[in-house]
N, C-alpha and C positions, 0 to 999 in steps of 0.2 A: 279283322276277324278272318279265320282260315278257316277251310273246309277238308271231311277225310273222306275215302271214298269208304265200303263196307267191306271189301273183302282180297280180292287181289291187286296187283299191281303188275304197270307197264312201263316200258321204256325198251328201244330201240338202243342198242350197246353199243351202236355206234356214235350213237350223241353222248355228247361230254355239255357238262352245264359251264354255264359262261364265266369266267372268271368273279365276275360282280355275285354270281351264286353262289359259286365254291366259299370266296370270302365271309357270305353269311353263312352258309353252313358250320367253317371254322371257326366263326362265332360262338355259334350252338354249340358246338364240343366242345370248347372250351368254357361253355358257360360266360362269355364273355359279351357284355351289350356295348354297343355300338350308340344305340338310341335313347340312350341313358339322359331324361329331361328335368328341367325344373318345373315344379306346380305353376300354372299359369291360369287365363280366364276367356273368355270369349264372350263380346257382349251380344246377348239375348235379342238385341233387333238386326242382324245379320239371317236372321230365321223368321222374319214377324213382318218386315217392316216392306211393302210394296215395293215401296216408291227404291228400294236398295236392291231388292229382287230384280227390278226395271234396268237398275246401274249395272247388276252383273250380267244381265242378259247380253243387254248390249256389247258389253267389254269382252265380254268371253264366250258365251251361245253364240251369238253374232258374228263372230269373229276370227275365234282362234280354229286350228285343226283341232278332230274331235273322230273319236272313234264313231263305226254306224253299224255294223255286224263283221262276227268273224266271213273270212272268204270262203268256209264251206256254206254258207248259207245259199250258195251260187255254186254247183261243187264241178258243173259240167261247162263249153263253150254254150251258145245260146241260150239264155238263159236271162230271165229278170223278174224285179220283185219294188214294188212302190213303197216308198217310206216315206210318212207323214208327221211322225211323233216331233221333229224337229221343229216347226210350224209352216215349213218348205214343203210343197210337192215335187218329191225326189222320187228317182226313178233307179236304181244299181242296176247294173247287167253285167254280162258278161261276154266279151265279142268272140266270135268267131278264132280267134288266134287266144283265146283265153285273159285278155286284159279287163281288168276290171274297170267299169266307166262310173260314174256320178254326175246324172244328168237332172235337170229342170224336169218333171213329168207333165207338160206343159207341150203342146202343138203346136207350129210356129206356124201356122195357120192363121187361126183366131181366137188363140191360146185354149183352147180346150184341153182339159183334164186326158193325158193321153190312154193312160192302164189305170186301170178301178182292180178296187179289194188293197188286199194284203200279203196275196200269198204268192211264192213262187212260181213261175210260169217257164218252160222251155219255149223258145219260139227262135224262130230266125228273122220275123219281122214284128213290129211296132204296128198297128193300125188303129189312129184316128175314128174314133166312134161315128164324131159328126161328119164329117167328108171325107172320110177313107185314105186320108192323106198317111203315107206307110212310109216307116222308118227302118232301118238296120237298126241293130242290139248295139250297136257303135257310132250311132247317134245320126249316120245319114240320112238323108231324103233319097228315097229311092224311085218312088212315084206319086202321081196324083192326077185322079180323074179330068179330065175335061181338062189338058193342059195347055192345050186352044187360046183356055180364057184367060191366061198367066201369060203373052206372049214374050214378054222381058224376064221372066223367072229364072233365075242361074238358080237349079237344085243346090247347089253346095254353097252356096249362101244361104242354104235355110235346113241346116243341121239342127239338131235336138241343141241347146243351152245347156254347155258343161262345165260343170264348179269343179276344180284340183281336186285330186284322191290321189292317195298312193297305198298299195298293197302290201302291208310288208307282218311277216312273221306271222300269216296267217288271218291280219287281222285288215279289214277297208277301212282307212281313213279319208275325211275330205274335210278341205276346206271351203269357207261361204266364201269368203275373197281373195281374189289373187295376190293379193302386197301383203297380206297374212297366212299364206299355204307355204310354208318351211315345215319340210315334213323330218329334218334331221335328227330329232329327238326319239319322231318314231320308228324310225328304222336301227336307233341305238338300244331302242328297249326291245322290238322286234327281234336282233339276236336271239334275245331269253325266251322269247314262242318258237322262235326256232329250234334252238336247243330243246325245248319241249317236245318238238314234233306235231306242234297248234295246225299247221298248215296242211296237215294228213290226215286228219280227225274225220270222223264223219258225225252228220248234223244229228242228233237221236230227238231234241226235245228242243221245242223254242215255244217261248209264251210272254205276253204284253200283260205287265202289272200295274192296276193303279193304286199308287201310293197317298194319301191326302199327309202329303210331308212334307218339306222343306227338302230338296232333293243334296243340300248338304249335311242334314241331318243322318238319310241314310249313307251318305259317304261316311260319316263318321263311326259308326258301326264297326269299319273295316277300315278301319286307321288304329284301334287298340284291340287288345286282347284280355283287359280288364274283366268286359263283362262276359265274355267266354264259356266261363265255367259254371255260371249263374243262369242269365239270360238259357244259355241254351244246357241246363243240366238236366233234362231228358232228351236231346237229341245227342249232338257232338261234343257237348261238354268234358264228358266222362275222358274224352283222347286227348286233352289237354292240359298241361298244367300251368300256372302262374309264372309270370318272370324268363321262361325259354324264350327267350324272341330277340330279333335282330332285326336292323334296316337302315337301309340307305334311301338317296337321293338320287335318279339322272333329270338332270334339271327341276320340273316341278311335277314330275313322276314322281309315283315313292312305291318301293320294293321291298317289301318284307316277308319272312320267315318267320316259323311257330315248328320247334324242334321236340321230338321225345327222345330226350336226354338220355334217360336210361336204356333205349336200346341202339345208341349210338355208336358204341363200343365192337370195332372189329369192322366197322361198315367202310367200303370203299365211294369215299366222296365222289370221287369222278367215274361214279359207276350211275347213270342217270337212272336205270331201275330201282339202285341201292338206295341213292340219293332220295326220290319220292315215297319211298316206303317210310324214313323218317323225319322227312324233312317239310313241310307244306309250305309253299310259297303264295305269296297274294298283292297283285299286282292293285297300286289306286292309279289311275290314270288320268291327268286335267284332261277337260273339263270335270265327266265326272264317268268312271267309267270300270269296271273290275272287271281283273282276272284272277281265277282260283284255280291252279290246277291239284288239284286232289291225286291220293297215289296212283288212280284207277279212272279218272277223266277231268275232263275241263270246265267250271262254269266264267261265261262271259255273259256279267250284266252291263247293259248300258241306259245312264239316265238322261231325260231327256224334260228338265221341266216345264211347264205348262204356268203353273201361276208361284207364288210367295210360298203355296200351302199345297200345292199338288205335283206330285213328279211321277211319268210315266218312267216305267223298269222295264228291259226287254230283256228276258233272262233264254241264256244259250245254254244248251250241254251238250257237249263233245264228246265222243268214244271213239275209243280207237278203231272198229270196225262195224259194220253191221251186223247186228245180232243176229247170228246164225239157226239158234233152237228157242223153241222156246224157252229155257231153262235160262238162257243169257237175256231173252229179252226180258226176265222176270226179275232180275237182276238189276238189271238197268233200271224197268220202271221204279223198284225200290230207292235207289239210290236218288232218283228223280223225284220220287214223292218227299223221299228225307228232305232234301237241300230246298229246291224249289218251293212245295207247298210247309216244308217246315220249318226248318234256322231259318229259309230267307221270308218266307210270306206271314207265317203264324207269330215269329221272334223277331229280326230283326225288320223287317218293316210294317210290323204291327208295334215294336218300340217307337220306332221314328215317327208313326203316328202320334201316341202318348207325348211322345215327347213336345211335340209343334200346339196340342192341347194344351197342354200346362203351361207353355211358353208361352202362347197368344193369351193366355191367364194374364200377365205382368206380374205374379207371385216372383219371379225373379229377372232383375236385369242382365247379369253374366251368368254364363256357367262357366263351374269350378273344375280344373281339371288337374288329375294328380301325376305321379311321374310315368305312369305306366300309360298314358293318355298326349304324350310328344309329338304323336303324329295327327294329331289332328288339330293340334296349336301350327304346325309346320305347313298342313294343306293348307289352312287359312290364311297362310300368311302368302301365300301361291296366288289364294285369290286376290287380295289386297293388292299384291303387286301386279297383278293382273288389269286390275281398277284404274291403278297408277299409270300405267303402261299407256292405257286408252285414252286419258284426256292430255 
């Protein structure tokens, strides 16, 4: 599923979209699908079944690279924010020379919880609640009271604990283990947030949703454009029609586009303002993770599941600048209220609720899925190999 903004559009003329874009777009003009599937099925306890929730977690939460927020959520040097949603106490900052870290939020101490809450913080140091033991935003030891009593203590043996991330295209990725952090896929998709201009954005709205779903439920949402016109035909509906759509594959990414054909005619493709005016793109990213840049800003949701039947959502939106009058920030909240509290909270993850109901029913063992439904026979199959991969 793809998202529109309500009113105008942006793009920097200096950016040209990526080759991989351009081609889908030539798609869309030409009315021509790319993703063109056969009816297929998916059985019903991949969404139901614990003990399979427990297999993917491991194989893939556990294990794989995995988006955590865009890099505006940290927009300045010193800078940090604790993230829990994963079942880790993670810690992001941002150091002094502007690198982004992914650390344990954990005290090497005697492991005490280092930064409490949720939110954003400017600092230049880290301090230890229980004994004041004070860290850099770049994960050193820089001091600790009564160092008298430590008299063998080498400080730089007792840095913060950092799991691999890498920054790229605007977006912080890390991985939970070293022999599994190959960050090369995401710096191949990264181009396309580049081209975007993702890494320039600034933060306007972030909010933590809970889902009681199956968090590949709500990925499937946004793997077709089936229910589109239906599901959401008093919000976004109305901008879209059946069948415009195209998408490819970088590895077990999948990139897709949702085109209005009819005013494609005379647009210059490699005109990145032109381009987003009729062209929507909507990224699915393994584990489980979307990007939607709409003509007029960005959402970045990231899922992060909890159990078989509950998935937290961290829903981002991006704008190109800070709202200057009020007249823009009125704009923006609009747009936010649309996406956010509407297609994505009231429609699509109040479906994928419905949906995980009716499933845990046993009314049915597979679901049935038609041609216009490919991409979400193809994520599944991402996870499966996924499965495979791990034992």
């Amino acid at each position: 599923m793809s998202a529109v903004g309500i009113t105008k559009s942006v793009g920097d003329p200096a950016r040209r979209p990526t080759d991989g874009m351009l081609a889908l777009a030539k798609d869309l003009a030409e009315n021509r699908k790319r993703d063109a599937a056969e009816p297929s099925t998916v059985p019903a306890r991949v969404y139901t079944d614990p003990d399979h929730f427990a297999r993917e977690k491991g194989a893939i939460y556990d294990r794989l690279p995995q988006i955590l927020c865009p890099s505006v959520l940290l927009p300045e040097p010193g800078m940090a924010v604790p993230h829990d949603a994963t079942g880790r106490p993670l810690l992001i900052t941002r150091d002094a020379d502007g690198t982004a870290h992914v650390f344990m939020n954990v005290c090497r101490h005697r492991g005490t919880r280092l930064v409490e809450g949720a939110e954003v913080c400017a600092t230049k140091k880290l301090v230890c609640p229980y004994h004041a033991w004070t860290y850099a935003v770049d994960g050193r030891l820089l001091a600790l009271p009564r160092p008298d009593t430590f008299p063998d203590l080498d400080k730089a043996d007792f840095g913060l604990v950092e799991l691999p991330s890498k920054e790229t295209g605007g977006l912080i990725w890390f991985a939970p283990h070293e022999e599994t952090a190959d960050f090369t896929l995401a710096e191949t998709i990264g181009e396309d947030f580049h081209a975007l201009g993702m890494g320039e954005q600034f933060l306007f709205r972030r909010k933590l949703h809970t889902v009681k779903g199956n968090w590949k439920l709500i990925m499937d949402a946004f793997l077709e454009s089936y229910h589109v016109t239906r599901l959401h035909a008093q919000t976004i509906g109305p901008f879209f029609k059946d069948g415009v759509t195209s998408g490819d594959m970088i590895g077990p990414h999948s990139r897709s586009a949702v085109g209005r054909l009819e005013e494609m005619d005379g647009i210059d493709l490699t005109d990145m303002a032109q381009l987003r005016r009729v062209v929507t793109y909507a990224y699915q990213l393994m584990p489980g993770a979307l990007v939607i840049p709409s003509p007029d800003y960005i959402n970045v949701m990231v899922m992060m599941p909890q159990a078989h039947d509950l998935t937290l959502v961290e829903d981002f939106m991006l704008i190109p600048e800070p709202p200057a009058t009020d007249k823009a920030r009125d704009h923006w909240e609009r747009s936010w209220a649309l996406l956010d509290g509407g297609v994505f909270a009231s429609e699509d993850f109040r479906a994928a609720e419905l949906g995980q109901q009716g499933l845990e029913s046993g009314a049915i063992d597979e679901l049935t899925l038609g041609t216009m439904e490919g991409g979400i026979r193809r994520y599944h199959e991402t996870v499966e190999e996924a499965l495979r991969a791990a034992n």
